[in-house]
SEDOGU-519944 format. One record per residue (C-alpha): residue number from 1; residue in three letters; x, y negated, z negated. Coordinates in steps of 0.2 Angstrom, whole numbers. Each point is the difference from the previous one (the first is absolute). Example, Ala and Ser with C-alpha at 12.3 -4.5 7.8 and 13.67 -1.06 7.14 Angstrom:
marlo/torro/X/Y/Z
1/ALA/62/22/-39
2/SER/6/-17/3
END
This chain:
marlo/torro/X/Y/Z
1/UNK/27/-139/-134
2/UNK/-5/8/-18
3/UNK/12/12/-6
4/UNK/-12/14/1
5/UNK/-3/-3/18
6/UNK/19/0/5
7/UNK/1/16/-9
8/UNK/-14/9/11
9/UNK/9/-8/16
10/UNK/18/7/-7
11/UNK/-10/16/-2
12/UNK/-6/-2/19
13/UNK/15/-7/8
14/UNK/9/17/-8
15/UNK/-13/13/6
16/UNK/1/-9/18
17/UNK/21/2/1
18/UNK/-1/18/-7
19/UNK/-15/5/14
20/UNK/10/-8/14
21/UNK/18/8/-6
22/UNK/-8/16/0
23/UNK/-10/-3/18
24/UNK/17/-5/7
25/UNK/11/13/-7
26/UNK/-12/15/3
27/UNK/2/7/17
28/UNK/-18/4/-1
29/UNK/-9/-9/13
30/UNK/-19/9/0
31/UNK/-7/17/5
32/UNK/-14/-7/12
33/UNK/0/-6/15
34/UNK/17/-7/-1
35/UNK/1/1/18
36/UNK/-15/-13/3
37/UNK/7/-11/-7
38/UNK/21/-1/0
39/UNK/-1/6/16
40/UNK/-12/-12/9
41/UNK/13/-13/-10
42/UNK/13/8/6
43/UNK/-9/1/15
44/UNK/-2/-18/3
45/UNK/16/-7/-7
46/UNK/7/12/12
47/UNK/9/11/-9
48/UNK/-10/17/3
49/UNK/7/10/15
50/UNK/-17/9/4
51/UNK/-17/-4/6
52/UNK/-11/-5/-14
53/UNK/-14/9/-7
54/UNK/-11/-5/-14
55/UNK/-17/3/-7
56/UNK/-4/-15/-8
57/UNK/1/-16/0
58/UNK/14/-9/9
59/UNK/1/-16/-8
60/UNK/10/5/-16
61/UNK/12/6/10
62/UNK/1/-17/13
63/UNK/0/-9/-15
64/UNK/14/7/-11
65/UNK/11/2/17
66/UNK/10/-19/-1
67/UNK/5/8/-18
68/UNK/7/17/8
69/UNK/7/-9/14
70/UNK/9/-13/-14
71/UNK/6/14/-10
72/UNK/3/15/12
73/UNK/-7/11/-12
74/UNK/-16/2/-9
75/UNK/3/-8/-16
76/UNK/-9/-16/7
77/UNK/-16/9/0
78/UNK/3/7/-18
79/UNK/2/-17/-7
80/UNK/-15/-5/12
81/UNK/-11/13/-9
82/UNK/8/-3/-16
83/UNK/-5/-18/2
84/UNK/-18/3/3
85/UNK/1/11/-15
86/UNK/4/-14/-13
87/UNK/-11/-10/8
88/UNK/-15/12/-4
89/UNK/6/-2/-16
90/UNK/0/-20/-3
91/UNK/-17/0/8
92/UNK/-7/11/-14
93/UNK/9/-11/-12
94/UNK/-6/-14/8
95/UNK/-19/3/6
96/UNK/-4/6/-21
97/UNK/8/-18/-5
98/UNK/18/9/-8
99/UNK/-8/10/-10
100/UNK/15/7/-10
101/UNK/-6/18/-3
102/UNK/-4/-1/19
103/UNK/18/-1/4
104/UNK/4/13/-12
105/UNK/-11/13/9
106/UNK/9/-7/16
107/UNK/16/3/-4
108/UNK/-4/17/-7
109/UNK/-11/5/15
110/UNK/7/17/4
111/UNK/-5/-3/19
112/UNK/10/-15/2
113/UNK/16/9/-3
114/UNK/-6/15/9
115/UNK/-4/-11/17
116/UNK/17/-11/-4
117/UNK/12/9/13
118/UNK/-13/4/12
119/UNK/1/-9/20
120/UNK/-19/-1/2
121/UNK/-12/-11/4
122/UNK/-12/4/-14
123/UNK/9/-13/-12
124/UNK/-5/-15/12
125/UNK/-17/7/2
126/UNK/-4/2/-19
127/UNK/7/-17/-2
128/UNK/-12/-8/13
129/UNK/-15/13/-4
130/UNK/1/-5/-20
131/UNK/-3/-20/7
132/UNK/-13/6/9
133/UNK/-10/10/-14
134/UNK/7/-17/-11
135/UNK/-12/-11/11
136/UNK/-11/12/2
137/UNK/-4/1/-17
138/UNK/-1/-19/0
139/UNK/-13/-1/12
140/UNK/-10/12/-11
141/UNK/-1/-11/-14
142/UNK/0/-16/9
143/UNK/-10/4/15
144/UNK/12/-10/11
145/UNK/1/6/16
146/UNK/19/-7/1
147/UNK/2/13/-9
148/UNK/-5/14/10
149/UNK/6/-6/14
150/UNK/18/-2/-9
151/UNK/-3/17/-6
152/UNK/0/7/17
153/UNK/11/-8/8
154/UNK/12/6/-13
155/UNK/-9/18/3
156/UNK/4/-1/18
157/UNK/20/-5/-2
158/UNK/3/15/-10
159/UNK/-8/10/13
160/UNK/10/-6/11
161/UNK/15/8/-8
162/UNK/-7/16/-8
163/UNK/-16/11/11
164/UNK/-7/8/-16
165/UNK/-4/-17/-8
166/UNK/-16/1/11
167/UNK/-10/14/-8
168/UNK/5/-11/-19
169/UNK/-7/-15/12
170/UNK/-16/9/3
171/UNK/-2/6/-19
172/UNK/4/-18/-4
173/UNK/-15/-7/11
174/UNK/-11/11/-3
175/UNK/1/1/-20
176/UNK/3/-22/1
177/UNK/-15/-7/13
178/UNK/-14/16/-1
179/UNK/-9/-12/-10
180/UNK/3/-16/11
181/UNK/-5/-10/16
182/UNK/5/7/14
183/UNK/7/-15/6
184/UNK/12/0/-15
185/UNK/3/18/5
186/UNK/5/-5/20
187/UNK/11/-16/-5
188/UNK/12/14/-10
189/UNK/-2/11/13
190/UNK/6/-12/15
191/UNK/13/-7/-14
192/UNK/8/17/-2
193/UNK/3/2/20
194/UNK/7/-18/0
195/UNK/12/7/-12
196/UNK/3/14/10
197/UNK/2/-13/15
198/UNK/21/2/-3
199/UNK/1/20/3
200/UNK/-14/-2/14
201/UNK/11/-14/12
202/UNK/15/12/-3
203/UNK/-7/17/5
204/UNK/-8/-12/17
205/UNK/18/-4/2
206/UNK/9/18/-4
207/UNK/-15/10/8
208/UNK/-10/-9/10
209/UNK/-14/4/-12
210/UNK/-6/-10/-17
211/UNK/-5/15/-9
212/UNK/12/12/5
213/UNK/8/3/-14
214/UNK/-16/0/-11
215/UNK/-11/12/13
216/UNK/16/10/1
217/UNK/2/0/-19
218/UNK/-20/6/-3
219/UNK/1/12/14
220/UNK/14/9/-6
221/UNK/-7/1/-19
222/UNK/-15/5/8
223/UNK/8/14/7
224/UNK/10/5/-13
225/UNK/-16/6/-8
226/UNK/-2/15/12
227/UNK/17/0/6
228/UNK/17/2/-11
229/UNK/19/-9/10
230/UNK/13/6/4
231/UNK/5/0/-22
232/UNK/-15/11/-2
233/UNK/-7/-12/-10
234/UNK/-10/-10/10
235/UNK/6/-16/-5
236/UNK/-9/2/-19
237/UNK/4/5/-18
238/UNK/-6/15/-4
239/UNK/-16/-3/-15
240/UNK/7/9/-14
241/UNK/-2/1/-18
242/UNK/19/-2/-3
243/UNK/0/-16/11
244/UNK/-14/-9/-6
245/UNK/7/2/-17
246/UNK/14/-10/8
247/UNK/-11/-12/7
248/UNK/-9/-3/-19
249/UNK/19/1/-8
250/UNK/5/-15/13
251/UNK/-16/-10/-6
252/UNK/1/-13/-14
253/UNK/-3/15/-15
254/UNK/-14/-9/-10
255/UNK/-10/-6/16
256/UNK/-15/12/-6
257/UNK/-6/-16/-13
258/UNK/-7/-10/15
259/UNK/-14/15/0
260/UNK/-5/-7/-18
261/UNK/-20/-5/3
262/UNK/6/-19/-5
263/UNK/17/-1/11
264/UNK/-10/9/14
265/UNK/-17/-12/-1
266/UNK/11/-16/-2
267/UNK/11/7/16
268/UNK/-11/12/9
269/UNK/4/-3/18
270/UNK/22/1/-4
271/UNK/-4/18/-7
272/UNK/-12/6/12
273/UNK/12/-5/15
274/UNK/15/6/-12
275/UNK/-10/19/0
276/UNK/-1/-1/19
277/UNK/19/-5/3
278/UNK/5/16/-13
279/UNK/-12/13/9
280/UNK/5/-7/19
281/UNK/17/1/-7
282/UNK/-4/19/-6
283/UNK/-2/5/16
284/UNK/17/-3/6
285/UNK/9/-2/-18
286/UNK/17/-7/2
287/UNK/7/-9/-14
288/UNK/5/-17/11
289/UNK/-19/-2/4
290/UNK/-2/-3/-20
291/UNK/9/-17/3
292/UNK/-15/-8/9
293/UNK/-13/3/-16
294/UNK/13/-3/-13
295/UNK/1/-20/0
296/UNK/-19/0/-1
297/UNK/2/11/-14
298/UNK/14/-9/-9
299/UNK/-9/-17/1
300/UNK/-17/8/-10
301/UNK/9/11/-13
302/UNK/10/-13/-9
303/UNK/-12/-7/-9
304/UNK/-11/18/-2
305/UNK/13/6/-10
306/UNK/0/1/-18
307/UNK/17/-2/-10
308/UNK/3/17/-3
309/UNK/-3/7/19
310/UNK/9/-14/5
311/UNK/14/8/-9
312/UNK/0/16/5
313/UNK/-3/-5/18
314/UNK/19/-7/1
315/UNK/7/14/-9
316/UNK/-9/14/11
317/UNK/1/-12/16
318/UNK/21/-2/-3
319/UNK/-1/18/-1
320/UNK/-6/2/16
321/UNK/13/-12/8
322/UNK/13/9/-5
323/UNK/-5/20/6
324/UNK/-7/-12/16
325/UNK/16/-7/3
326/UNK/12/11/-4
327/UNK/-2/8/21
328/UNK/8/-16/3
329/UNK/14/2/-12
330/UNK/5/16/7
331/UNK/0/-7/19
332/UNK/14/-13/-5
333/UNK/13/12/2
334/UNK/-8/16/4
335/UNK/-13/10/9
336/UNK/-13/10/-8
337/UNK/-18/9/6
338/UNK/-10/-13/-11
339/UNK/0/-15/8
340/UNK/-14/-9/-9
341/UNK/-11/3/-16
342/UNK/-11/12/7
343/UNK/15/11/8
344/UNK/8/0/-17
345/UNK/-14/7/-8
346/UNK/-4/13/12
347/UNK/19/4/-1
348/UNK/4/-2/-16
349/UNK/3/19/-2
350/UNK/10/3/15
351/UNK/8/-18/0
352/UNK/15/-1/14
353/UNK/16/-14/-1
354/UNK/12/-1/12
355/UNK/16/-11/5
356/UNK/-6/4/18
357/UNK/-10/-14/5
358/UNK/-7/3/16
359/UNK/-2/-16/7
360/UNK/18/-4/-3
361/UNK/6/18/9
362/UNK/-12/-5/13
363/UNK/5/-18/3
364/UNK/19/7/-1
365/UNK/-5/15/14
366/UNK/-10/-15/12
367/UNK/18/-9/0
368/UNK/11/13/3
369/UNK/-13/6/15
370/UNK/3/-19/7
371/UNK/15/1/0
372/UNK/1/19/9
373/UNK/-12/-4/10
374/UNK/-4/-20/3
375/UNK/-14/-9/8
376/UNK/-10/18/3
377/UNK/-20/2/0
378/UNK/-3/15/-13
379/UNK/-15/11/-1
380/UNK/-3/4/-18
381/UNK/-9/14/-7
382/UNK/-8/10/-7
383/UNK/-12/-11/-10
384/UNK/-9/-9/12
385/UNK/5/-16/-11
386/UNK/16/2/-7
387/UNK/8/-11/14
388/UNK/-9/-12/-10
389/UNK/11/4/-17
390/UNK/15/-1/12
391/UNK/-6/-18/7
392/UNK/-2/-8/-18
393/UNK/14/8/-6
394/UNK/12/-5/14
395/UNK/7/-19/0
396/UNK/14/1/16
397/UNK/-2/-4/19
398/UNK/9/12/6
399/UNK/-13/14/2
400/UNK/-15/-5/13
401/UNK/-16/8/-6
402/UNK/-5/13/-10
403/UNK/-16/8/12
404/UNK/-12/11/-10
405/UNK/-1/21/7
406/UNK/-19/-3/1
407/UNK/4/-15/13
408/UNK/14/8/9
409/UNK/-11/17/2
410/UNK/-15/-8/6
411/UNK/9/-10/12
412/UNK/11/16/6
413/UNK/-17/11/1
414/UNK/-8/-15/11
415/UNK/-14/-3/-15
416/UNK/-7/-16/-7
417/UNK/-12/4/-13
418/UNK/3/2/-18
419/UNK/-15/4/-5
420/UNK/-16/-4/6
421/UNK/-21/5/-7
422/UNK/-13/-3/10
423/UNK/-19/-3/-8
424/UNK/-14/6/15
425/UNK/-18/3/-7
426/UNK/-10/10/13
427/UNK/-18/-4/2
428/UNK/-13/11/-1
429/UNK/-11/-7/13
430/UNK/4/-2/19
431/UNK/8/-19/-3
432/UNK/8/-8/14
433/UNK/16/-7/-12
434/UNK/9/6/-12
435/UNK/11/-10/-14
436/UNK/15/7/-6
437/UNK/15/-7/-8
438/UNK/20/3/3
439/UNK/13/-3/-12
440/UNK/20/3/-3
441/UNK/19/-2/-1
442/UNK/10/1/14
443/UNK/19/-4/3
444/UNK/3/-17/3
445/UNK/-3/-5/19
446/UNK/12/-14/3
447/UNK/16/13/-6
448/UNK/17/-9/10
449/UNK/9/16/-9
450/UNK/8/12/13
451/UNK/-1/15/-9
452/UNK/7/10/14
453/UNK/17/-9/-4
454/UNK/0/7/-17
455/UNK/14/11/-5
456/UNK/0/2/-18
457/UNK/-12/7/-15
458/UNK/-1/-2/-19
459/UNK/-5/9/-11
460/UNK/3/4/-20
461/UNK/-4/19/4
462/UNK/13/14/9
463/UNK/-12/0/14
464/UNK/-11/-12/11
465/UNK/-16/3/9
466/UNK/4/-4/17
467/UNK/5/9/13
468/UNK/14/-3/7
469/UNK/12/-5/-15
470/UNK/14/8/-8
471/UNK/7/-4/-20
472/UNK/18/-6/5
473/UNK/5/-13/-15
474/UNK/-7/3/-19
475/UNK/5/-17/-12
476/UNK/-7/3/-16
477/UNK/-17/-1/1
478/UNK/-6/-5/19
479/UNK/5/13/16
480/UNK/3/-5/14
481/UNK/-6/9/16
482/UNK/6/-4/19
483/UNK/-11/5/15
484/UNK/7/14/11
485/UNK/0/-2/19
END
């Protein structure tokens, strides 16, 4: 090996070890749907003492649970997603033939760093979605229709671990094969669902149902459009100005030279499908989302730069790293209201630190409530999902499930149903039928827990909504509330 080259892998070797020191010593573990995804793992190693509830995929979460169950805490999975991260970056490396200034723009990638302490499934799925727009791209030159049946089989993996990889899917397709046979365009179709095929046979054996999580998934976005959760949010990013700027900022700077008329004639297809991936990710702009387009930007920039924007490009993308990482920083020994880049920002000028972590106090508080009160079902209020929080949070045996107050007071006022829409078109005329279609969420039917047993509540508020309960133990942060007679 040339001299030159071991210096670039020094460079690499470094950047990789300081990443994963500061993904391991951070406390930071993501900000979305955390609970999907360590608590189905917790779920399956059998570690979580309440009944799941995800909306999404299940299979990250079955995957990554022989690591949780190995470790007996979630530092498995962050070395898991950590793992895929680095592997995202040596098939950059590799699939532009080791371009050196390739690996530079790697290393200084701001959203590498930003995704490097995150338990989440979008790491895998960028990995396997950037081998499937690699084969992709193939096919388009070669016309091998390998190719694009390689591409979707990739396509369909990484749908299998990530539900929003479906609508870049669609843009994919349609920007790849509008101009092709449509027999070229089936084969990649029935290749993405035999890449799928793994996520399918576990949903038939968790559900009963091959799609569940997938019709579940699209249903519930579908929804969120007219109807906001119990967060207020309904389920999406709000579209503002301050966070697409984020968005752009966690992009590759100078990615604006592929719209040059001789880069963008030479690769029209890679920036019309990149255009579509930024505007679909506009409409629900989180920062992680920007981790799927970027390898496919990092392969075509390295050679689009010229010397002195490839200068300036480290210099401005180290910049970045360090106000995106410094969040992490903070959360190695201390609390603080901003989390993650975009918190930081939108806090800067009211920026909070504290010695008070709350999961610690609240891990401390759920063992010292074992201990009062052992082997004990608790209701847990008054967020609808904060027995959740206490589920991932809590490693013991000794308390038997966390119960969510939306479950126990359905059950107590004899209801079922969560939330149901029903769509019924009358007809004008005097038909004979009529077509209408029913959907909803109801509390699981095959539910062995005896709520009437039930003696105890929690709650990190002085008061619980239930009647029946009365404050008689405060801890530090939780309450705990016992049923009157």
């Amino acid at each position: 090996m040339s001299k030159k080259y071991l210096n670039y892998g020094v460079i690499f070797i470094v950047v990789i070890l300081m990443m994963l020191i500061l993904a391991l010593s951070t406390k930071y573990i993501g900000s979305t749907d955390v609970s999907d995804y360590a608590g189905t793992a917790k779920f399956f190693a059998g570690y979580y003492n309440a009944k799941i509830r995800s909306s999404h995929s299940y299979f990250y979460g079955f995957m990554s649970s022989p690591f949780v169950k190995i470790t007996g805490n979630l530092i498995g999975m962050k070395i898991m997603s950590f793992i895929w991260l680095v592997m995202i970056m040596l098939s950059i490396y590799l699939i532009s033939k080791k371009d050196k200034r390739t690996l530079l723009l790697i290393v200084t990638a701001p959203i590498f760093w930003y995704m490097a302490p995150w338990i989440n499934p979008i790491q895998i799925a960028s990995l396997l979605f950037l081998w499937g727009y690699y084969f992709i791209d193939r096919y388009e030159k070669y016309q091998n229709k390998l190719h694009a049946f390689l591409s979707g089989v990739f396509i369909g993996l990484s749908w299998v671990f990530w539900d929003s990889v479906i609508f870049f899917t669609i843009a994919l397709g349609f920007v790849f094969f509008w101009n092709k046979k449509l027999s070229h365009t089936l084969l990649f179709t029935l290749a993405v669902f035999i890449g799928v095929l793994p996520r399918l046979i576990l949903d038939q054996i968790l559900f009963n149902f091959l799609f569940y999580s997938i019709l579940r998934n699209f249903v519930g976005n579908f929804v969120n459009l007219f109807y906001t959760g119990i967060s207020g949010s309904g389920g999406h990013a709000a579209v503002t100005f301050f966070n697409i700027l984020i968005i752009l900022l966690m992009l590759p700077l100078f990615s604006f030279v592929m719209l040059k008329p001789k880069f963008f004639k030479a690769n029209k297809k890679t920036v019309i499908f990149l255009l579509l991936s930024l505007f679909i990710i506009f409409m629900n702009p989180q920062t992680r989302y920007t981790l799927l387009i970027t390898p496919i930007i990092l392969l075509n920039l390295g050679k689009s730069l010229s010397d002195k924007q490839f200068k300036w490009h480290i210099i401005l993308s180290i910049f970045i790293i360090l106000v995106a990482i410094t969040p992490y920083v903070i959360q190695i020994n201390y609390d603080t209201n901003a989390e993650e880049t975009t918190s930081l920002l939108r806090n800067i000028d009211k920026l909070e630190i504290s010695s008070n972590i709350p999961e610690n106090i609240l891990e401390e508080d759920l063992r010292l409530i074992a201990i009062d009160y052992p082997n004990e079902r608790f209701v847990v209020g008054n967020d609808e999902d904060f027995y959740a929080t206490l589920a991932i949070i809590y490693w013991g045996d000794q308390i038997n499930e966390f119960i969510s107050i939306q479950d126990y007071m359905l059950e107590m006022s004899g209801e079922k149903v969560i939330f149901e829409k029903e769509f019924h078109p009358y007809p004008n005329i005097d038909e004979r039928r009529e077509i209408w279609i029913k959907g909803g969420i109801s509390k699981t039917t095959n539910d062995k827990t005896d709520y009437n047993s039930i003696k105890y509540a929690l709650s990190d508020k002085k008061e619980i909504d239930l009647n029946g309960f009365k404050l008689v133990k405060s801890y530090d942060m939780l309450n705990l509330f016992a049923k009157q007679s």
